[in-house]
C-alpha positions in Angstrom: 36.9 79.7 -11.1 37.3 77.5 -14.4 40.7 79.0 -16.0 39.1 78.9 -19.0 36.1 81.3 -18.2 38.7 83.8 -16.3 37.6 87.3 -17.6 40.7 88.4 -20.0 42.0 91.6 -20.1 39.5 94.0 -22.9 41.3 96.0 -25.1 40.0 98.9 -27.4 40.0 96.6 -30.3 37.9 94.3 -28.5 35.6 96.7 -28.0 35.7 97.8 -31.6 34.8 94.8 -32.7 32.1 94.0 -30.2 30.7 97.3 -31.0 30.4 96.3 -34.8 29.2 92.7 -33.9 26.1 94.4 -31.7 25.6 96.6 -34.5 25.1 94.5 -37.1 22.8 92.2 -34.5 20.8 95.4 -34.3 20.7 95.8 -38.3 19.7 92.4 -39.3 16.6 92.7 -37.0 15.8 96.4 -37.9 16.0 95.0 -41.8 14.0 91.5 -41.4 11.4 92.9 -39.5 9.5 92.8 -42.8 10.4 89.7 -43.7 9.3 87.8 -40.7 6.0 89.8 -40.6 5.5 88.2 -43.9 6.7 84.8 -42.6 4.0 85.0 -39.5 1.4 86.0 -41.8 1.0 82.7 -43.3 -0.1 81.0 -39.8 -3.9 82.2 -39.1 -3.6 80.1 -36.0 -1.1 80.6 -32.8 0.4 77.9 -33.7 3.9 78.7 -35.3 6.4 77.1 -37.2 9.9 76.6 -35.4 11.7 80.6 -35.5 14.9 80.9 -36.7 16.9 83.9 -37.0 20.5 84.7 -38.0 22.0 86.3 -35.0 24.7 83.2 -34.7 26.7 84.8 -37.3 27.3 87.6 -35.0 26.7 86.0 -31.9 29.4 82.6 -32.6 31.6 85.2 -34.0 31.6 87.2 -30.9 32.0 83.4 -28.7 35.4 82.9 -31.0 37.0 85.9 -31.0 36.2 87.9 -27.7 36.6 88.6 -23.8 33.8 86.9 -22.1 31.6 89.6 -20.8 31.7 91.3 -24.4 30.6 88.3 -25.8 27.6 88.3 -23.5 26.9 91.9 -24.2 26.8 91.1 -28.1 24.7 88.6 -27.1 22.3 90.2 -24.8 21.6 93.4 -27.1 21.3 91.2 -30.4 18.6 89.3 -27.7 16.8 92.9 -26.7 16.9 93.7 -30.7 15.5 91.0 -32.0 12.3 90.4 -29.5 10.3 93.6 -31.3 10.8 91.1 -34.2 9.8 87.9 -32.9 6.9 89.7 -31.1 5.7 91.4 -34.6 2.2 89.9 -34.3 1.8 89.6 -31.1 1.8 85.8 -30.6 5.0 85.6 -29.3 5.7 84.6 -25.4 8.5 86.5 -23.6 9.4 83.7 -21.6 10.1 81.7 -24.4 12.2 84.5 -26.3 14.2 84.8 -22.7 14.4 81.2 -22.6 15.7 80.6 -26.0 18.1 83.6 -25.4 19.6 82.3 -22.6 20.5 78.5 -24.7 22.2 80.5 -27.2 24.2 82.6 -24.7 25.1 79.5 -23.0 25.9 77.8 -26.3 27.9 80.6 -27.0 30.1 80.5 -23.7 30.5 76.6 -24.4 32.4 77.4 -27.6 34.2 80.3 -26.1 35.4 77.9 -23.5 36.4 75.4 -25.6 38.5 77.7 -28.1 40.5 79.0 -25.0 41.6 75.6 -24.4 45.5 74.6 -25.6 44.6 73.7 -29.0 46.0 75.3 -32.1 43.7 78.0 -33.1 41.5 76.3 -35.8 41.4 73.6 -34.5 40.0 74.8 -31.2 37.1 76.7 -33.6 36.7 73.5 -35.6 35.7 71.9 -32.2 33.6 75.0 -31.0 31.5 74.5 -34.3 29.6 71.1 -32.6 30.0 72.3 -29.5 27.6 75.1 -29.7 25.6 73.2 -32.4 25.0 70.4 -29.8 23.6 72.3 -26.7 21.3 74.3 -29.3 19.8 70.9 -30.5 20.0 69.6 -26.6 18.3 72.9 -25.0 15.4 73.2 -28.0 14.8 68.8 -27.3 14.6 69.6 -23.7 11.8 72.0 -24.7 9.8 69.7 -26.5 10.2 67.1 -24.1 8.8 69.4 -21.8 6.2 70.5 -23.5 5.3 66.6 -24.0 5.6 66.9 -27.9 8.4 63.8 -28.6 7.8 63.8 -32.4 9.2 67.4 -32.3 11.6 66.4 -30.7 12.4 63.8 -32.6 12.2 66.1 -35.7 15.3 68.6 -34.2 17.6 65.4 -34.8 17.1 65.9 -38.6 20.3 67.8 -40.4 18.2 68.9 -42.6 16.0 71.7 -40.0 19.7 73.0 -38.9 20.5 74.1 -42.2 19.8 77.9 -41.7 21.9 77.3 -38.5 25.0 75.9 -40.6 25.1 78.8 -42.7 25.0 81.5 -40.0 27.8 79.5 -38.6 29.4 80.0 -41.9 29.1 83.3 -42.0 30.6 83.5 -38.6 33.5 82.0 -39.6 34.2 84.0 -42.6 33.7 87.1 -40.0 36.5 85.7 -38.2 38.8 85.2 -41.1 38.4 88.5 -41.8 39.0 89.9 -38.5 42.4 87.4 -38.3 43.7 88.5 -41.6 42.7 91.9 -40.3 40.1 92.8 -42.8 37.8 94.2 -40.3 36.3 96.8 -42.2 34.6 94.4 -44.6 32.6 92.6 -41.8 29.8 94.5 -42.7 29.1 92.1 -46.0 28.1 89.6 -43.3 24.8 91.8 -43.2 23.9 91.8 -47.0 24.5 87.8 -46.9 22.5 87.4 -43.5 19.4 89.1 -45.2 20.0 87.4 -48.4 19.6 83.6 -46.2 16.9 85.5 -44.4 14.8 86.3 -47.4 15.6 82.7 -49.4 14.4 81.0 -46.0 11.3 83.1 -46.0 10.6 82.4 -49.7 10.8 78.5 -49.5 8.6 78.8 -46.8 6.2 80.7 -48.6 6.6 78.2 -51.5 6.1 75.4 -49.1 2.9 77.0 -47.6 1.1 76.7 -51.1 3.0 73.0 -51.9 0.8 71.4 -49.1 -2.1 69.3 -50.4 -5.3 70.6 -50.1 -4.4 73.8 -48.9 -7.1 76.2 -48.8 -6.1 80.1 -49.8 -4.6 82.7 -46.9 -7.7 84.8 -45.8 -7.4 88.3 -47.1 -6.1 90.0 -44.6 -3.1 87.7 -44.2 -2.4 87.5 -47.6 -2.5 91.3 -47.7 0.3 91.5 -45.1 2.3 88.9 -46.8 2.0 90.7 -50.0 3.0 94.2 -48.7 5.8 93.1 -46.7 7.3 91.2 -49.4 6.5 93.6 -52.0 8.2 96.2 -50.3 11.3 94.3 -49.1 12.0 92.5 -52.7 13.8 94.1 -55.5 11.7 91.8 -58.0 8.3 90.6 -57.8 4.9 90.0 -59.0 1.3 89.5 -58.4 -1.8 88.3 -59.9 -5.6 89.0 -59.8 -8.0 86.8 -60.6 -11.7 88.2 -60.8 -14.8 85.6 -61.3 -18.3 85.5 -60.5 -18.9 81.7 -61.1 -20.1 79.9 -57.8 -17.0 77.3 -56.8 -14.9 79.1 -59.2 -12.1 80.2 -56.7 -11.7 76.4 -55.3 -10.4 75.4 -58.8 -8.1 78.7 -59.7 -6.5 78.0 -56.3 -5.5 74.1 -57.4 -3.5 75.9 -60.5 -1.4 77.9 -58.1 1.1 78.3 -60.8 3.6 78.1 -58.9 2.9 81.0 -56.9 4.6 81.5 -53.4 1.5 83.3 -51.7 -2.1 82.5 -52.7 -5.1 84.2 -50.8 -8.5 85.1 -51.0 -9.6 89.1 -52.3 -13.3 90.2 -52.3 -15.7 87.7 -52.2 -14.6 86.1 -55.1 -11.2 86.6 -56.3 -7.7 85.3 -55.4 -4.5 87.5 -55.1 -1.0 85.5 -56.3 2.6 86.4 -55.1 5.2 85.7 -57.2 8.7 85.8 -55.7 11.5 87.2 -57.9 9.0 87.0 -60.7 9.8 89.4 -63.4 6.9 91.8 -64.6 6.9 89.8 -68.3 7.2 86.1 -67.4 4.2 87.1 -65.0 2.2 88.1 -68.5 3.5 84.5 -69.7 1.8 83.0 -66.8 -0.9 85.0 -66.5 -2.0 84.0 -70.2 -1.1 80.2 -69.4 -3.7 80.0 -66.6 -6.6 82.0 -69.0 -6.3 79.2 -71.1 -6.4 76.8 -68.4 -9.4 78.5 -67.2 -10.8 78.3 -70.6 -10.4 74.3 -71.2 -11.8 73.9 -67.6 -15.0 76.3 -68.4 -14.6 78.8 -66.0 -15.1 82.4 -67.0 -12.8 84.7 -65.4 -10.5 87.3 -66.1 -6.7 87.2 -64.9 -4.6 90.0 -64.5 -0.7 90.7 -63.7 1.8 93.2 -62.7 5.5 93.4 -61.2 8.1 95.3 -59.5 9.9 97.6 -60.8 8.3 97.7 -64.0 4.8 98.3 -63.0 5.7 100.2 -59.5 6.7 99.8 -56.2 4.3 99.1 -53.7 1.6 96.6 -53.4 -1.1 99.4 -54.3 0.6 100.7 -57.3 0.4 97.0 -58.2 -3.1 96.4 -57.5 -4.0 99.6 -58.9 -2.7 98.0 -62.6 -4.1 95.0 -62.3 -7.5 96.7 -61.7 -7.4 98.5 -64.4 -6.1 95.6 -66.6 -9.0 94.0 -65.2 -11.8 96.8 -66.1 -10.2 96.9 -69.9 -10.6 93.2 -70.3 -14.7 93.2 -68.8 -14.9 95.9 -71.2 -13.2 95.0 -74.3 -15.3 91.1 -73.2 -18.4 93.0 -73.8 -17.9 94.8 -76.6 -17.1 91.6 -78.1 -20.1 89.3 -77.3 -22.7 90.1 -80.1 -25.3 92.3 -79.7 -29.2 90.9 -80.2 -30.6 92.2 -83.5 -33.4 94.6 -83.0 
């Protein structure tokens, strides 16, 4: 056997620490389950973008720091945790999820090998860093190659679609400076900033959904899920109704966007906006900007807004406003128009 990947003796610190690295595996899947059902409900079709989760910052952590077999149990129940997550619309493929699990496991044991050469400590870890960076890339390009798909491949070479990677590899390093300087007990803030990355990577993926040109609005039932699930998971946000009976109407609302992170269809002729850490009053200010961008363009329709926490704190409570925002403004439109004389 490799000297290297000799199975160390496991002390009750060890497990300690393993025990709090599975834990907060479990925790960060538990908590984004909303956040990737949001994230999945922009795709209408089985095709998906490329998944990415956090789990490294555990998982790497567990690869510098422990005994071998505990850093394949870390590994293997952050693996079981996470699959009820991946598999939150049903799309997923198991094989894939095992498959996937496995090149992180043995990315893992790569950089666990490496820091028990005789190098000084951090320099060993500075080493581990492209070492398991490397057979991620090389194990996800052997995927695509596979699956006959070379411009994907090609695509995985790019810094710029590791960048979620590089931070969870920063977080694990910070949970191993705390562990050496024997801080421990704050290793739970890796969670809070694992589901902060989480929730920024959803949101410019939401935002990047409604950049693309000539996108057409989510259906309603996708935009519904996207809306809920971030509603409920965000401490600030917004939405919009827009209400119209003009033919071809919804078409040119949806080029405005606004801005907006989420834009779908509601009824048969009415768009729903999300807006992402969008407080209740700058979602008045744009509300009122697109009425009169509505106006100049000659379309008659009625725009609404609400946020969170202001307005409530559910999607419904939030719809429920904008509703009746809508049914003042029809009414107060129609008391307005002059009556014919008699």
């Amino acid at each position: 056997m490799v000297p290297i990947l000799t199975w160390g003796p496991i002390t009750s610190a060890n497990i300690e620490i393993s025990f709090a690295l599975a834990s907060l595996s479990i925790a960060y899947s538990t908590f984004t389950c909303r956040t990737e059902r949001a994230r999945s409900a922009l795709h209408d079709t089985a095709d998906t973008v490329k998944y990415q989760n956090l789990l490294a910052c555990w998982g790497f952590a567990a690869a510098l720091i422990l005994p071998l077999p505990l850093m394949w149990a870390v590994a293997v129940v952050a693996a079981i945790a996470e699959w009820p997550v991946r598999n939150v619309v049903g799309r997923a493929r198991l094989y894939r999820h095992v498959y996937s699990s496995a090149a992180a496991i043995l990315a893992a044991t790569a950089a666990h090998a490496v820091t028990a050469l005789s190098l000084p400590r951090w320099y060993g870890i500075a080493v581990a860093v492209p070492t398991y960076m490397a057979l991620g890339i090389v194990a996800v390009m052997a995927v695509m190659v596979a699956a006959r798909q070379p411009a994907g491949a090609r695509s995985v070479l790019k810094p710029s679609t590791h960048r979620v990677e590089f931070c969870s590899l920063a977080i694990a390093l910070g949970i191993v400076l705390l562990i050496s300087n024997h801080c421990g007990i704050l290793v739970w803030l890796s969670l809070p900033a694992a589901i902060g990355l989480q929730r920024v990577t959803t949101r410019n993926r939401l935002r990047q959904v409604t950049d693309e040109a000539h996108m057409k609005p989510m259906s309603e039932e996708a935009w519904f899920i996207a809306a809920r699930e971030v509603v409920a998971a965000l401490p600030v946000v917004s939405i919009m109704r827009i209400d119209t009976a003009e033919p071809g109407a919804v078409n040119a609302v949806a080029q405005f966007q606004i801005g907006c992170d989420a834009i779908g269809y509601l009824g048969a002729a009415g768009l729903g906006l999300l807006l992402v850490d969008c407080p209740a009053m700058s979602a008045e200010a744009l509300a009122s900007r697109l009425r009169m961008a509505l106006r100049e363009k000659g379309i008659d329709a009625s725009v609404a807004s609400a946020g969170k926490p202001r307005d409530g704190y559910s999607l419904d409570h939030l719809l429920a406003l904008c509703e009746a925002e809508l049914v003042a403004r029809d009414a107060a439109s129609r008391s307005a128009k002059p009556r014919p004389e008699a």
